[in-house]
C-alpha positions in Angstrom: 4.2 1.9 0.6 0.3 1.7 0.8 -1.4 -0.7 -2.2 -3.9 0.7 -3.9 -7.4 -1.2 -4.7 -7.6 -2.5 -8.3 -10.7 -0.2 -8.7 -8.6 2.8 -7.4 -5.3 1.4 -10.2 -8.4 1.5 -13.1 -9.8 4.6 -12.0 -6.6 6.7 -12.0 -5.1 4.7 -15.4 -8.4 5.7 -16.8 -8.0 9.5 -16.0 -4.9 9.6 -18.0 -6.6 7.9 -21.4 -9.8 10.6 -20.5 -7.7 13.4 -22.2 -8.0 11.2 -25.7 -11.5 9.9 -25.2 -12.6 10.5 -28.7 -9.8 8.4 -30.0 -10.8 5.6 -27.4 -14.2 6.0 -28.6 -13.5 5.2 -32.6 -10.8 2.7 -31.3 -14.3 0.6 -29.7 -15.7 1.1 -32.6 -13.0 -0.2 -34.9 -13.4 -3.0 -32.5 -16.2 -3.6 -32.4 -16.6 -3.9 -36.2 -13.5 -5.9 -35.8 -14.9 -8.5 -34.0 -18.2 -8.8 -35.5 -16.3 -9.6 -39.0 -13.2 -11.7 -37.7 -15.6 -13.8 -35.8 -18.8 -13.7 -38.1 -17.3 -14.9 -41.1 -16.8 -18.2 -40.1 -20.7 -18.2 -39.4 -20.2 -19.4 -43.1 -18.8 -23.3 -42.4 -22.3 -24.3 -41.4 -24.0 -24.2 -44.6 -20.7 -25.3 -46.5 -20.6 -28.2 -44.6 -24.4 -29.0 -44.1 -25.8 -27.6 -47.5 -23.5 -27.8 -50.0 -22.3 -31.8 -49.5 -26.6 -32.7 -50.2 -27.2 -30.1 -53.4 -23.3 -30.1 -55.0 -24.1 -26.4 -55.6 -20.8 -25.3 -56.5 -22.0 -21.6 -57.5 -23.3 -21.4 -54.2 -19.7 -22.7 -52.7 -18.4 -20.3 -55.3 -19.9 -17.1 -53.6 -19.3 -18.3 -50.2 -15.4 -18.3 -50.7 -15.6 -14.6 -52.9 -17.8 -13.4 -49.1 -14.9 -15.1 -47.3 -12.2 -13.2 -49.5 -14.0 -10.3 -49.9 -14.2 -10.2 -45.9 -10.5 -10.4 -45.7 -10.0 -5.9 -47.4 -12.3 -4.8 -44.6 -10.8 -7.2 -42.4 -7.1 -6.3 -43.3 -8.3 -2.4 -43.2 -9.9 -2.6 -39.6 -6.8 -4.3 -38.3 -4.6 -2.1 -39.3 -6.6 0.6 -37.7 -7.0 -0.6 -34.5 -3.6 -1.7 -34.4 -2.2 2.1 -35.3 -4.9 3.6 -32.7 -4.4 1.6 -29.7 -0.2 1.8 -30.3 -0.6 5.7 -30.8 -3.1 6.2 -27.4 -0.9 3.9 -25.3 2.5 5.1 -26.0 0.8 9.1 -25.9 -0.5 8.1 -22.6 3.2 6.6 -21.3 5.0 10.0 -22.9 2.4 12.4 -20.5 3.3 10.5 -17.7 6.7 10.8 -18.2 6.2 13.9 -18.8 4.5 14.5 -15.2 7.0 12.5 -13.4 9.5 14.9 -14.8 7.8 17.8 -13.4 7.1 16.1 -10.2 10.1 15.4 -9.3 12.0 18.7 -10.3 9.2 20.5 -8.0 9.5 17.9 -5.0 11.0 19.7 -1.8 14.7 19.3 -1.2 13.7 17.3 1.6 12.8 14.3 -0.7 15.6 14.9 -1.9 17.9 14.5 1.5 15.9 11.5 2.5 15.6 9.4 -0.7 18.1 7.4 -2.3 18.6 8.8 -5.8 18.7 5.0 -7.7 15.1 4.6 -6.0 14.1 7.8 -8.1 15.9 7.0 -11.5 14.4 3.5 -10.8 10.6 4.8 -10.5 11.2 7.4 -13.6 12.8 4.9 -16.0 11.8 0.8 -14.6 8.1 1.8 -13.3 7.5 4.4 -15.8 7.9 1.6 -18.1 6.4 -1.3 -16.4 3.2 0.9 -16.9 3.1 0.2 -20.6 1.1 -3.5 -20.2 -1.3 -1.9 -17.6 -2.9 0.5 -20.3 -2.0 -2.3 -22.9 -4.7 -4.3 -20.9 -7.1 -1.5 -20.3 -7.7 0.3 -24.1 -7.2 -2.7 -26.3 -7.0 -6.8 -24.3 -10.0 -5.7 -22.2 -12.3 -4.4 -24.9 -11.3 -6.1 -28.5 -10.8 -9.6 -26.4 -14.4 -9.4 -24.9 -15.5 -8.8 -28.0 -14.5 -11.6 -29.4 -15.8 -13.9 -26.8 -19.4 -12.2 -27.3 -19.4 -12.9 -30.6 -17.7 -16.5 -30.6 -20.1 -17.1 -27.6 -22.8 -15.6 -30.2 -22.1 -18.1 -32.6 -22.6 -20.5 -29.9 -25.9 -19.5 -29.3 -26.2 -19.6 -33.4 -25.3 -23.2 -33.4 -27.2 -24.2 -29.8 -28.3 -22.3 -27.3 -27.7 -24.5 -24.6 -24.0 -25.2 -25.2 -24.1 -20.9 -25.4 -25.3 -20.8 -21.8 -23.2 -23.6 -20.7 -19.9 -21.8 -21.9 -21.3 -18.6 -20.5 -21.8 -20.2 -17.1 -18.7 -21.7 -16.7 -16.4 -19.0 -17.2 -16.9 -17.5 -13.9 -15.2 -20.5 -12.7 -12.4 -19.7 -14.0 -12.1 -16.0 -13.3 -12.6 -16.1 -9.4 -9.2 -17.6 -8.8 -7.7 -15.8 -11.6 -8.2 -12.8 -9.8 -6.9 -13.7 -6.3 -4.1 -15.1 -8.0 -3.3 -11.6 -9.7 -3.8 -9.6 -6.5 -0.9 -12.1 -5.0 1.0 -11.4 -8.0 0.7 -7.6 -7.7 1.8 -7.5 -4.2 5.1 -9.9 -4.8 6.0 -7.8 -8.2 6.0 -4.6 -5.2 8.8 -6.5 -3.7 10.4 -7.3 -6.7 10.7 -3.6 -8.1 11.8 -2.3 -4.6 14.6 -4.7 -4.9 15.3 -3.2 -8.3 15.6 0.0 -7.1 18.2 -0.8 -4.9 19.8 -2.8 -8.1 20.0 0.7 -9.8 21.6 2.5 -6.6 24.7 0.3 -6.8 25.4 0.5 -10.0 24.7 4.6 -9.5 26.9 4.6 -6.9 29.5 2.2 -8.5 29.8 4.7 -11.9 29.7 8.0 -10.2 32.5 6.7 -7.9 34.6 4.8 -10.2 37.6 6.7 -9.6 37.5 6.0 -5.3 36.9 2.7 -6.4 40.0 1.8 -8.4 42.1 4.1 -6.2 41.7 1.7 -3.5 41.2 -1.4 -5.2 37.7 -2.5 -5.1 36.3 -3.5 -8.4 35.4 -6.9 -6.9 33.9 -6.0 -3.9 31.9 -3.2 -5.7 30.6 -6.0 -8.3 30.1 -8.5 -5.3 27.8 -6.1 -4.0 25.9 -5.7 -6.8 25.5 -9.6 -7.5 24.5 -9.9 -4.1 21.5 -6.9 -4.8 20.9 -8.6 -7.9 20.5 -11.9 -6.2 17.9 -10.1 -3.9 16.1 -8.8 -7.2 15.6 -11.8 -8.6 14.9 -14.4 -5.8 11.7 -11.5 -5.4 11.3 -11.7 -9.0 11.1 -15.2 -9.4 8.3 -15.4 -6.4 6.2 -13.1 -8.6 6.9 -15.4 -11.8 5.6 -18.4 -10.4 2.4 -16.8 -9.4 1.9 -15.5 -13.1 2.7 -18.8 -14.2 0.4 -20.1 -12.0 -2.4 -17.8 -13.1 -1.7 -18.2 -16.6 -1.8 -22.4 -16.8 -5.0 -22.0 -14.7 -6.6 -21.3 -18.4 -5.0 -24.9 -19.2 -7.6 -26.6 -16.6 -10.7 -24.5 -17.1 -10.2 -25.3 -21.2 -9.7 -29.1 -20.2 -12.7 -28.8 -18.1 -15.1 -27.0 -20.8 -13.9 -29.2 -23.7 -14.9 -32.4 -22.3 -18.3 -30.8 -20.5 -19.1 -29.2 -23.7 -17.8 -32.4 -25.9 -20.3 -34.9 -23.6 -23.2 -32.3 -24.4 -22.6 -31.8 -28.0 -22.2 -35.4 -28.2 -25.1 -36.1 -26.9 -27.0 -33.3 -29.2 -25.7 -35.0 -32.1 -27.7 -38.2 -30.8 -31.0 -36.8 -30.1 -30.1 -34.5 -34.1 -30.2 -31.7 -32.2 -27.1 -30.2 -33.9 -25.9 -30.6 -38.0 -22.1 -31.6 -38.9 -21.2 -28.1 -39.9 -23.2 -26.5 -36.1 -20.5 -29.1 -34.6 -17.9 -27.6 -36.5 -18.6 -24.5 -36.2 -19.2 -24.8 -32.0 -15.8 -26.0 -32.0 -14.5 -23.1 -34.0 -16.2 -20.6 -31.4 -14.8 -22.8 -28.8 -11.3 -22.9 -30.4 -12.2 -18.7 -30.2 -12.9 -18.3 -27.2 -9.9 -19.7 -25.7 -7.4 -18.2 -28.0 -9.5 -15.1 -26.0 -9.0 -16.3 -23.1 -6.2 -17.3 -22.9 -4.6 -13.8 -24.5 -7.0 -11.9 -21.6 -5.5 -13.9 -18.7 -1.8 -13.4 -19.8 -2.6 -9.2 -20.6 -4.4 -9.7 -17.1 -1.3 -10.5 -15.3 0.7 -8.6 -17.3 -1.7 -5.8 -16.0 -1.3 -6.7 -12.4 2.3 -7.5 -12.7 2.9 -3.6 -13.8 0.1 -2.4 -11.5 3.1 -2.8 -8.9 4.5 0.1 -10.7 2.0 2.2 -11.3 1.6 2.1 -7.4 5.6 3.5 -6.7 4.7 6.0 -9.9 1.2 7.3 -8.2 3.1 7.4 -5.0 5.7 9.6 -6.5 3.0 11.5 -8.6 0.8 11.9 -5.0 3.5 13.7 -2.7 3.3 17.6 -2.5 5.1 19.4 -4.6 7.5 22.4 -2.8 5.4 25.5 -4.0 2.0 23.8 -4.9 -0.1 24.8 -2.1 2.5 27.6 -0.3 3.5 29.7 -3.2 3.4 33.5 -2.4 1.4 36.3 -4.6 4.1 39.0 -4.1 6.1 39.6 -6.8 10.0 41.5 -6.0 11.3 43.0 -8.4 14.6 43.8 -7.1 16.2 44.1 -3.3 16.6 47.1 -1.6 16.2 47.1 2.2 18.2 44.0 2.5 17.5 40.1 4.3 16.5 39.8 7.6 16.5 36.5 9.6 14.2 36.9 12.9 14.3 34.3 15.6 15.0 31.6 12.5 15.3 27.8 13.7 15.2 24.7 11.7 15.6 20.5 11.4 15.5 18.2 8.8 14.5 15.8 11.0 13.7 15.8 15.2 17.5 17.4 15.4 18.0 21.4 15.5 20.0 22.3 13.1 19.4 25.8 13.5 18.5 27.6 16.4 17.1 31.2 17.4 19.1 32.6 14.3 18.9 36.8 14.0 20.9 38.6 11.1 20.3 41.4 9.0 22.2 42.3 5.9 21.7 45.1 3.6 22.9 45.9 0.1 26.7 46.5 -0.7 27.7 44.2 2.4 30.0 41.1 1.9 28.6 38.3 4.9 30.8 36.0 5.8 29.2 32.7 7.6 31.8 30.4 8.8 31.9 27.5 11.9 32.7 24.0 11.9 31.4 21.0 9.4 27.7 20.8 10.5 27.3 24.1 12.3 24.6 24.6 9.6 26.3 27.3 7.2 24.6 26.1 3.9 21.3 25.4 5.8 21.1 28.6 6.7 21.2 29.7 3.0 19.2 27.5 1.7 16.2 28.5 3.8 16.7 32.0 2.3 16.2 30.3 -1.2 12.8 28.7 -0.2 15.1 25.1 -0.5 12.9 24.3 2.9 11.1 26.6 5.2 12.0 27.9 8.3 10.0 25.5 11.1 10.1 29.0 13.3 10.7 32.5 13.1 10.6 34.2 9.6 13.3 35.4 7.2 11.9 38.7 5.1 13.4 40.8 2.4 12.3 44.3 2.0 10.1 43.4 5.0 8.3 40.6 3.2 8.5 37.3 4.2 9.8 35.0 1.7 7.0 32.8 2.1 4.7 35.8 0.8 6.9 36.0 -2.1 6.0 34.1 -5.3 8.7 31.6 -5.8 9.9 32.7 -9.4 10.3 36.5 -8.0 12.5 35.6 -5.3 15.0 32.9 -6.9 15.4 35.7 -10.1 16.9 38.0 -7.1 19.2 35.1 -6.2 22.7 33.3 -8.0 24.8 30.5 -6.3 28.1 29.6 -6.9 29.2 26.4 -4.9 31.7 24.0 -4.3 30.4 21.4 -6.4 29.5 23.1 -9.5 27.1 21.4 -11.8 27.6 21.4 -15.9 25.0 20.2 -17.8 26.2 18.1 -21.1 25.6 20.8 -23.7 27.7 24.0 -25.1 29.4 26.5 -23.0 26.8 29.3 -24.3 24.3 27.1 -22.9 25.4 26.4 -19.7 26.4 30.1 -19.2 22.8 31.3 -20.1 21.0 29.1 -17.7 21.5 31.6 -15.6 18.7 34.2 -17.6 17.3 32.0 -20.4 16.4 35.0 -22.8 20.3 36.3 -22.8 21.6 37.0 -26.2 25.2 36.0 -27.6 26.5 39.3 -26.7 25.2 39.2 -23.1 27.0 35.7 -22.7 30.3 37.0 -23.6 29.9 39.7 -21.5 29.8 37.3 -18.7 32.4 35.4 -19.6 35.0 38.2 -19.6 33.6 38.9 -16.1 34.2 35.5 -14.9 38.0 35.4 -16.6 37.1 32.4 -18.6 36.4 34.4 -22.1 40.5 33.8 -23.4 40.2 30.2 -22.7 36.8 30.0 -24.6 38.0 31.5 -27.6 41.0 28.8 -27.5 38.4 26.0 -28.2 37.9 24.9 -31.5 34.2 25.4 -31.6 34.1 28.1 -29.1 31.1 29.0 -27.1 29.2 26.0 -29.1 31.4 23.5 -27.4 30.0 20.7 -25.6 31.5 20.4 -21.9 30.8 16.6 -21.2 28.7 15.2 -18.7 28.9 17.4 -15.6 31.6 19.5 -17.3 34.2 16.8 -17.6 35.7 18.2 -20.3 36.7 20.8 -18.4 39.4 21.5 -15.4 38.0 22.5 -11.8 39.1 26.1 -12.1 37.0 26.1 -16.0 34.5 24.6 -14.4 34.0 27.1 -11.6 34.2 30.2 -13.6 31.8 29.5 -15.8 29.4 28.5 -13.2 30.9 32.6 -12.2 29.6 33.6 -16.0 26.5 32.1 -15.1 25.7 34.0 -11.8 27.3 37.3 -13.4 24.3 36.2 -16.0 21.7 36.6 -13.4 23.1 40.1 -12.2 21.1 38.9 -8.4 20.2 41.2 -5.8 21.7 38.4 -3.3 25.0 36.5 -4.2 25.8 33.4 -2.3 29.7 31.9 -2.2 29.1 28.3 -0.7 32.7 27.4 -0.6 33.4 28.5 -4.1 37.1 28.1 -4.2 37.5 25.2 -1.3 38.6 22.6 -4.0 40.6 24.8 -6.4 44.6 24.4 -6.6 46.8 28.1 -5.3 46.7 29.1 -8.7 43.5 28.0 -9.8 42.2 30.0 -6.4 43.7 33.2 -7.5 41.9 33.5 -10.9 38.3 32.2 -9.3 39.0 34.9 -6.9 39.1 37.5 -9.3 36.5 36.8 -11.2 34.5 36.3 -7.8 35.8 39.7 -7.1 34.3 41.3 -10.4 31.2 39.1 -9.5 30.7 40.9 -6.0 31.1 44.0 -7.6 34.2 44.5 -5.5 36.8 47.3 -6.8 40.1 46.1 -6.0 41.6 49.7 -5.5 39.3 51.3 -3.2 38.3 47.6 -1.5 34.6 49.3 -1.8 31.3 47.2 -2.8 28.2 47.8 -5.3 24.7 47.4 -4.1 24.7 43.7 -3.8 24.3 41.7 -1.1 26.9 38.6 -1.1 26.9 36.1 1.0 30.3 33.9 1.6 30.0 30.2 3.1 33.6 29.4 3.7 36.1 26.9 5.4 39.8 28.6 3.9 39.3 31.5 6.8 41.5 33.3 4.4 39.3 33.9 1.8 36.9 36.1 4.1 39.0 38.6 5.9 38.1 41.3 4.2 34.5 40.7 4.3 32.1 43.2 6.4 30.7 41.0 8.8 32.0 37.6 10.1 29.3 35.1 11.4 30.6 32.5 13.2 27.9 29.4 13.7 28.4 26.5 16.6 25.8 23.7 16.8 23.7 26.0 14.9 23.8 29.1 17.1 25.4 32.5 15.8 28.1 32.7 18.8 30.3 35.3 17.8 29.6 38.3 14.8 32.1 41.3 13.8 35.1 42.0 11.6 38.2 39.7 10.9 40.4 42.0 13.3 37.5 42.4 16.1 36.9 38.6 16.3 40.8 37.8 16.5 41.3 40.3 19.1 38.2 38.7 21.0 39.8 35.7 21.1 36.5 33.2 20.8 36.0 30.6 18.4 36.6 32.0 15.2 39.9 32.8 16.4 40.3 29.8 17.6 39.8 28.0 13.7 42.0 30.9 12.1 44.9 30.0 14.5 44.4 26.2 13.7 44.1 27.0 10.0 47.6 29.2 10.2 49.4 26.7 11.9 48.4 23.8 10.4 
């Protein structure tokens, strides 16, 4: 992963506080007031200590302790504010990029998706996300209220002597020049460290979402062996990070040493030659005490800053890629199919390998396709470059004579439903999982579509009904439950193009039976006269079985369409397909 300069990391943190620039702007100005009381008031020890000891003028000492207290409302007041101000902009500024991640990543191409490892993703969207927090931290309150301060401490400097105020002004830069190479070391090892973190997250991802393969053959310690071993990795990276920001931070130690006894020889010597009062002595060392409270607080929000700029890197990264439809979006908007999908001279590969080649198939509404073949022949790929999931890399796939890329991207998935082997349930109410398929669909539209899918009766068994939370992915609910309403959901969408990607493959005999029938009431298919409505269905399957009555049989091998007709035709012919149906009979 390319770094990014710490002029770039400002520039884009920056942009995001941009859209609240009139807060920013009182929250300076709160601090600024801020800093000219907190720091000013103690302007007040010189004349205590030098005026009032020589004229015992306790009126006078009277009304410098009501200033003092008085100080304290607008002090209390101002506090408060910029506390509230600088909370409220940072943690605005965290929730919109959340918010942007979110819709960055749900509009990355599904080729992200088959090349990343999905704990690297949770890892930037939760971990970096949050690492950001010190980085703005730094920028809209440490690096403009702690300045502050030191102007006006080193102002009171300049009050009390304006030589030891130059002094202290010069001698800071000696401080900050290693400071800062010792942050950009830090960033770069705190890179390391999160990368390690992501693959911290992937094992325990992978641990949870296969804890029943990993009982089932006994391997709970290996599993957490594995993860100790990541976690090991983690923090060995972690702790080479640490020892740079502790570095960095008790660099602030030295410089202090080496201004306090500079500045103490000075003063001294000022006091010699009555140069400076008791109370400008006091009050020098108060600034000085100031300025390395401020300091100190800068330096530790500095490497704070660098430690998450590590994160905001992997977060910009993620935030940079191109999203599917950004730039490729079509303008044509189809409203509903009527002349049918055509794939012309279609090839594709994920990678440097075909996975499709020279592919040519037509299909027009009312037609059931069938597209079967061996594991990896590329059945699903084939489908999923009719829903825009990737592009073709040549030839073009059209529908009405358009080709899909032509076609805005909303217009074309609305003409579209797929039911698949792995069917997903999100963690909310039946209803709601059903109506995902057409978000405006009203109650009555819902049950509609559950008596279509069969799965209506079993609702109505449920205590709470429709309103009944399913569980995360559905757990709740059996395979066959699960599948039907996944069914409800495509009957929902009432699609031009229906695609079966193995729908019953995992389903029990009896289970089978009833997803069949509500697949049949899906395709529109009338059981008496075995005829078909104006849809197009599309039928990825491995049970042979479950497509011999479909129109057309494509049969893919290493990505080819090698054989194409009826379930009789092909078995007569003698080729490949019948080759898997025999297999599939006798086995």
């Amino acid at each position: 992963m390319k770094s990014i300069s710490t002029l770039s990391l400002v520039s884009r943190l920056l942009k995001y506080g941009w859209k609240y620039k009139l807060l920013i702007a009182v929250a300076i100005a709160i601090m600024t007031v801020l800093a000219a009381i907190d720091r000013g008031r103690t302007i007040l020890i010189k004349p205590i200590l030098d005026e009032i000891p020589k004229t015992g003028d306790l009126e006078k000492l009277k009304d410098y302790a009501l200033i003092a207290l008085g100080l304290s409302i607008p002090l209390f007041i101002f506090k408060y504010a910029k506390e509230y101000l600088t909370s409220y902009l940072i943690q605005h500024i965290i929730v919109d990029i959340r918010n942007k991640v979110c819709e960055q990543i749900v509009n990355l191409p599904m080729r992200f998706f088959h090349s990343r490892r999905y704990g690297d993703i949770i890892s930037r969207t939760t971990n970096d996300v949050n690492t950001m927090q010190p980085a703005f931290s730094f920028f809209f309150d440490d690096a403009i209220f702690q300045p502050l301060l030191m102007v006006a401490a080193i102002g009171l400097m300049f009050y009390v002597n304006w030589k030891l105020g130059l002094i202290v002004t010069l001698l800071y830069p000696i401080y900050l020049i290693p400071t800062v190479m010792l942050a950009k070391k830090l960033r770069k090892a705190r890179r390391k460290s999160l990368e390690k973190l992501g693959d911290v997250t992937e094992t325990m991802m992978q641990i949870y979402s296969g804890i029943r393969i990993v009982k089932a053959f006994n391997m709970e310690n290996d599993e957490v062996d594995e993860y100790k071993t990541r976690n090991k990795s983690f923090l060995k990276k972690l702790m080479a990070a640490m020892r740079k920001k502790a570095l960095s931070e008790s660099l602030v130690e030295l410089f202090i040493g080496l201004a306090a006894g500079v500045l103490m020889f000075i003063s001294g010597w000022l006091i010699v030659k009555g140069e400076i009062s008791a109370g400008g002595i006091v009050l020098f060392a108060l600034a000085l005490g100031m300025i390395y409270a401020s300091v100190r607080t800068i330096t530790v929000s500095y490497n704070k800053m660098q430690d998450a700029a590590a994160g905001c890197e992997r977060v910009f990264e993620l935030l940079d890629m191109h999203t599917t439809y950004s730039q490729e979006d079509g303008t044509v908007e189809l409203s509903h199919i009527k002349g049918g999908v055509e794939y012309r001279n279609v090839s594709f590969a994920y990678d440097t390998q075909p996975v499709l080649q020279n592919v040519n198939l037509k299909a027009v509404p009312g037609e059931v396709i069938a597209i079967v073949g061996r594991s990896g022949a590329g059945k699903s790929t084939l489908l999923d470059l009719l829903c825009r999931f990737y592009d073709v890399v040549d030839g073009e796939i059209l529908l009405d004579g358009i080709e899909t890329r032509q076609l805005k991207r909303s217009s074309l998935l609305a003409n579209i439903a797929i039911v698949s082997q792995e069917v997903f349930l999100f963690n909310t109410t039946i209803a709601e999982n059903i109506r995902y398929g057409r978000r405006d669909a009203t109650k009555d539209e819902i049950i509609a579509a559950a008596k279509t899918a069969n799965i209506h009766d079993f609702i109505m068994t449920l205590e709470k009904g429709y309103d009944a939370i399913v569980g995360e992915r559905g757990a709740k609910l059996s395979g066959g439950q699960r599948q039907k309403i996944s069914i409800a959901r495509a009957v929902l969408r009432n699609p031009s193009i229906l695609i079966l990607d193995e729908a019953t493959s995992q389903l029990d005999t009896e289970s089978e039976k009833q997803v069949q029938a509500a697949l049949n009431n899906l395709m529109g298919l009338d059981t008496l006269t075995n005829s078909r409505k104006g849809r197009i269905t599309f039928v990825i399957a491995h049970r042979l079985s479950t497509v011999i009555n479909a129109d057309r049989i494509i049969v893919l091998e290493n990505g080819r369409i090698v054989e194409t007709g009826r379930h009789a035709d092909l078995l007569e012919h003698g080729g490949v397909y019948a080759g898997l149906y025999k297999t599939q009979v006798i086995t």
